[in-house]
C-alpha positions in Angstrom: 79.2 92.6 112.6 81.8 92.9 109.5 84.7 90.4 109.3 87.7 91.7 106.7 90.0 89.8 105.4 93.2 91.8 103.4 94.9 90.2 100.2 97.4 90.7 97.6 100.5 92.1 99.5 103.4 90.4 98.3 107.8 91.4 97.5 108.3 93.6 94.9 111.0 96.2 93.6 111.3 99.8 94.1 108.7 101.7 91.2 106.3 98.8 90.8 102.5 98.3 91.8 100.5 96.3 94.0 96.7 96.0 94.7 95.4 95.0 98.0 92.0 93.5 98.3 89.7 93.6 101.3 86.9 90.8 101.5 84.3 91.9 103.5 81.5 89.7 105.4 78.0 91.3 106.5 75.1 92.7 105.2 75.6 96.2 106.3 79.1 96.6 105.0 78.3 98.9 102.2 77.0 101.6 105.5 80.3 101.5 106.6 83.2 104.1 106.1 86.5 101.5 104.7 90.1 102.8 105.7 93.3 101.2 105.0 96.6 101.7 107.6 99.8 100.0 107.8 102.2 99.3 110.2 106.0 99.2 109.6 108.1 97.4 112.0 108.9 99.2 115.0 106.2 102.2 114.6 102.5 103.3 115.4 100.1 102.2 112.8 99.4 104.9 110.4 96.5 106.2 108.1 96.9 105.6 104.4 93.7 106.1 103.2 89.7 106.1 103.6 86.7 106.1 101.8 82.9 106.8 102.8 80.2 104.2 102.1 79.1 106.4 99.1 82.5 106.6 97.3 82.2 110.3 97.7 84.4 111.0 100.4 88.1 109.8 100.2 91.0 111.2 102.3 94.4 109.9 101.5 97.7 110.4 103.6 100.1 112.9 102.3 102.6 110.2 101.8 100.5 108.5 99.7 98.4 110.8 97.9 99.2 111.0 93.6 100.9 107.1 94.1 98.0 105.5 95.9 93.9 105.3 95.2 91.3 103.4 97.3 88.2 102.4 95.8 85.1 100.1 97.1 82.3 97.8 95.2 79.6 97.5 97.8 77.9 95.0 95.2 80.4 92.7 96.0 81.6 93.5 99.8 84.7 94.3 98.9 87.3 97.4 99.2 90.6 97.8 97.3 94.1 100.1 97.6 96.2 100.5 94.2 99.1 101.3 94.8 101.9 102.7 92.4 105.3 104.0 92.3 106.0 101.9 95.2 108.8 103.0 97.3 110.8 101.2 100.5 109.4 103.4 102.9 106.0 101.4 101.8 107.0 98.1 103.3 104.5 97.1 106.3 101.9 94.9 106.9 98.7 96.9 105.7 95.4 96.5 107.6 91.5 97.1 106.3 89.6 98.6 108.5 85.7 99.2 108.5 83.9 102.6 110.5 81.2 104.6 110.9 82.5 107.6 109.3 86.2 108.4 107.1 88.4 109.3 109.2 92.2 109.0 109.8 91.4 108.7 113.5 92.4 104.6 114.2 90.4 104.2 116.6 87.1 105.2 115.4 87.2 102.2 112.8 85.5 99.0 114.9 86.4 96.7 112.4 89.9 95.7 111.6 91.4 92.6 109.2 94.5 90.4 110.1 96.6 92.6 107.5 98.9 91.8 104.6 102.6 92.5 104.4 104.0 94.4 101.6 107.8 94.6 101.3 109.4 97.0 98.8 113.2 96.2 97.8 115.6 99.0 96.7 
């Protein structure tokens, strides 16, 4: 069993940068594949960005990819999303989510945090 729990989301303007923290519980949490999604209002939830429990695999939506970066410290449980050049079309509440494998697939991660909103002003 793996509990997550998301931090750091927050207001800021257009062109600045956030980083989102993900405090995992459980011993087995480095074996596990971390992903972050987000949900804006009124849409699916969407894939941002995973990583495998080695750090060697990472897989980034094209949305994202050049202004974003996951990383992971399995020494300390927890997983983390920088993220620059922030843009409106950013704003949602971002989950962390914990799986077998990295995958953009949503429903292959079987762990999933209560989120963090991030709002991006123009």
């Amino acid at each position: 069993q793996v509990q997550l729990a998301e931090s750091g989301g927050g207001l800021v303007l257009a062109g600045a940068s956030l980083r989102l923290s993900c405090a995992a519980s459980g011993r087995t949490f480095y074996s596990y594949a971390v992903a972050w999604f987000r949900q804006a209002p009124g849409k699916e939830r969407e894939f941002v960005a995973t990583v495998s429990w080695t750090g060697g695999t990472i897989y980034y939506a094209d949305s994202v990819k050049g202004r974003f970066t996951i990383s992971r410290d399995n020494v300390k449980n927890m997983a983390y999303l920088q993220m620059n050049s922030l843009k409106p079309e950013d704003t949602a509440v971002y989950y962390c989510a914990a799986g077998g494998t990295p995958t953009v697939l949503r429903g292959k991660y079987d762990y999933w945090g209560q989120g963090t909103q991030v709002t991006v002003s123009s």
